[in-house]
C-alpha positions as CSV (number, residue, x, y, z in Angstrom):
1,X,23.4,-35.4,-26.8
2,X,26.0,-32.6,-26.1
3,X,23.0,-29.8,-26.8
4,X,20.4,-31.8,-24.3
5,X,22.5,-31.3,-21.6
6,X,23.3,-27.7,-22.6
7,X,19.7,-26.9,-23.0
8,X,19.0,-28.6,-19.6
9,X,21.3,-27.1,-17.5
10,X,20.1,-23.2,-19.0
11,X,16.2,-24.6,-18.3
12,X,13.5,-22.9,-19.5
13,X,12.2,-19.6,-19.5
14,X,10.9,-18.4,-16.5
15,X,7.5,-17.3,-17.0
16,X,5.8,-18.0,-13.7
17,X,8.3,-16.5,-11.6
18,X,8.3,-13.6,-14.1
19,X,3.7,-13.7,-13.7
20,X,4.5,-14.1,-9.9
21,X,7.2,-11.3,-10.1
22,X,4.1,-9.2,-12.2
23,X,1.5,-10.0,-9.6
24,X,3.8,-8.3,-6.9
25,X,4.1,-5.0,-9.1
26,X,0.1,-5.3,-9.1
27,X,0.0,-5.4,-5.8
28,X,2.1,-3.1,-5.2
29,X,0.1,-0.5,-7.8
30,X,-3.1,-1.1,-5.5
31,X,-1.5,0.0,-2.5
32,X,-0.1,3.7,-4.0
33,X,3.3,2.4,-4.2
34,X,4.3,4.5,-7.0
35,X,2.9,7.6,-4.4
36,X,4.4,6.1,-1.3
37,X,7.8,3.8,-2.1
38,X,8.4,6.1,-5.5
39,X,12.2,5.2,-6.4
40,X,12.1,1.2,-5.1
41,X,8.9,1.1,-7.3
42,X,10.3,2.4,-10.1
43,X,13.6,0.7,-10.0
44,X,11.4,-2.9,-9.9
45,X,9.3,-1.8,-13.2
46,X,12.3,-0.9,-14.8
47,X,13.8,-4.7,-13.6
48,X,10.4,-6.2,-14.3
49,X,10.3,-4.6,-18.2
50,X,14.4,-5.5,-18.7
51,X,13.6,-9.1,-17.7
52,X,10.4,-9.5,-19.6
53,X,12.6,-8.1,-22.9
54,X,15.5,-10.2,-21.7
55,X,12.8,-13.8,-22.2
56,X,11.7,-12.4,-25.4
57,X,15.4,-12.0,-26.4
58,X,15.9,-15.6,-25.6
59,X,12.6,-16.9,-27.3
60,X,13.5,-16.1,-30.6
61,X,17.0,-17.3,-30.3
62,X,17.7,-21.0,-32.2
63,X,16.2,-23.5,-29.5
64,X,20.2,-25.0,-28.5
65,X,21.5,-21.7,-28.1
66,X,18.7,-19.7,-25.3
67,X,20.4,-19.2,-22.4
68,X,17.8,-17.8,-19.4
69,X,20.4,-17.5,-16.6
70,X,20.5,-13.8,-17.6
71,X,16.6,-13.7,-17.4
72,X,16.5,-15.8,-13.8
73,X,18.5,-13.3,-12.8
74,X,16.6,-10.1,-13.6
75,X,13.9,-12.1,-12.7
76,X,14.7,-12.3,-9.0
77,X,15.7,-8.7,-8.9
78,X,12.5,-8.0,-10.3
79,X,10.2,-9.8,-7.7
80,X,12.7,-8.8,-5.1
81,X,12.1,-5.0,-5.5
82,X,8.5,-5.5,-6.3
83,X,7.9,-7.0,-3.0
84,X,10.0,-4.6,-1.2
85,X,7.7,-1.9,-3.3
86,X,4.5,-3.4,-1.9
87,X,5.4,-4.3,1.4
88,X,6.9,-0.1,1.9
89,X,3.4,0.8,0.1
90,X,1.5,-1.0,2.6
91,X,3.2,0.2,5.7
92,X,3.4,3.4,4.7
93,X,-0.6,2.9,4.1
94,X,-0.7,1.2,7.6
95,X,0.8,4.2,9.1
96,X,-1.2,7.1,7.4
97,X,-4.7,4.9,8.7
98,X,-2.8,4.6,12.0
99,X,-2.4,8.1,12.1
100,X,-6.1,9.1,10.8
101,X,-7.4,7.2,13.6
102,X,-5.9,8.7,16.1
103,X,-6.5,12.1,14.7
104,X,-10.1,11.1,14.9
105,X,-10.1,9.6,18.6
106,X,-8.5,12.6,19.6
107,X,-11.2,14.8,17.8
108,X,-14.1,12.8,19.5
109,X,-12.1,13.5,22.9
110,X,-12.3,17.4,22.1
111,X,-15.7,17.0,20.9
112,X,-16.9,15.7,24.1
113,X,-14.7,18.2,25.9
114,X,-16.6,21.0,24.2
115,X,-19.7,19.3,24.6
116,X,-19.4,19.7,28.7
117,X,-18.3,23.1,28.4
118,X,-21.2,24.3,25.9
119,X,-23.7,23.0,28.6
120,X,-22.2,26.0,30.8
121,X,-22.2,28.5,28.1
122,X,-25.5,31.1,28.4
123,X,-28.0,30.7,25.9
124,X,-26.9,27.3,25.7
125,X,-30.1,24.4,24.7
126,X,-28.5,22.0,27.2
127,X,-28.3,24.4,30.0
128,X,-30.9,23.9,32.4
129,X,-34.1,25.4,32.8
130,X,-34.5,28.0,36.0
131,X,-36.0,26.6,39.3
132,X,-39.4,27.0,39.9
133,X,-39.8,29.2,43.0
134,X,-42.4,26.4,45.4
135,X,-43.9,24.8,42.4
136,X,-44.5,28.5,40.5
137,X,-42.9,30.0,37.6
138,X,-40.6,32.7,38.7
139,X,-41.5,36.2,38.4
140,X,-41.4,37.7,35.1
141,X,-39.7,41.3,35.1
């Protein structure tokens, strides 16, 4: 009776928060994180491997004495920093296509500036053509 309550109040291991904590790393990974949030990154796969070894550790303990406190623990810290590592990735991805795009509006701005200022420019194929002197081509030198 005594060991059904102790094994009860320790619970079981926490593999879903640890596959939800995993899925955050992936997420992470697709956004560059390791590139953009380097040391929060690498401070949640370090959390994310210790808790992972710290579940094994308690798996092949006897059955009465696991104890995953110590797992639920580095568990949280784990998802914790692997949000925080995804959500810095993506901003800093948010900011670099923010920037792009500006860089590019302002380019297409210059471009059309140019584009007025070529049509002045002598030899220039949007220049105009000379007048016409009363309907006749000008006179050739």
């Amino acid at each position: 009776m005594m060991a059904g309550a102790f094994v009860l109040s320790c619970g079981g291991p926490p593999r879903e928060r640890l596959e939800t904590a995993a899925e955050a790393m992936r997420r992470a990974g697709a956004a560059e994180g390791v590139t953009r949030a380097p040391e929060i990154c690498a401070a949640a796969q370090s959390a994310l491997v210790r808790a992972e070894a710290e579940v094994r550790l308690q798996e092949k303990r006897s059955f009465v004495s696991r104890d995953y406190r110590e797992a639920d623990l580095l568990v949280a810290r784990a998802h914790l920093a692997a949000e925080i590592c995804a959500a810095r990735a993506i901003a800093a991805r948010e900011r670099e296509r923010a920037r792009a795009a500006a860089a590019l509006d302002d380019l297409e701005a210059w471009i059309g500036r140019v584009d007025a200022l070529a049509r002045h420019a002598p030899g220039s194929a949007s220049r105009r053509r000379p007048r016409r002197c009363g309907g006749r081509a000008p006179p050739r030198a």
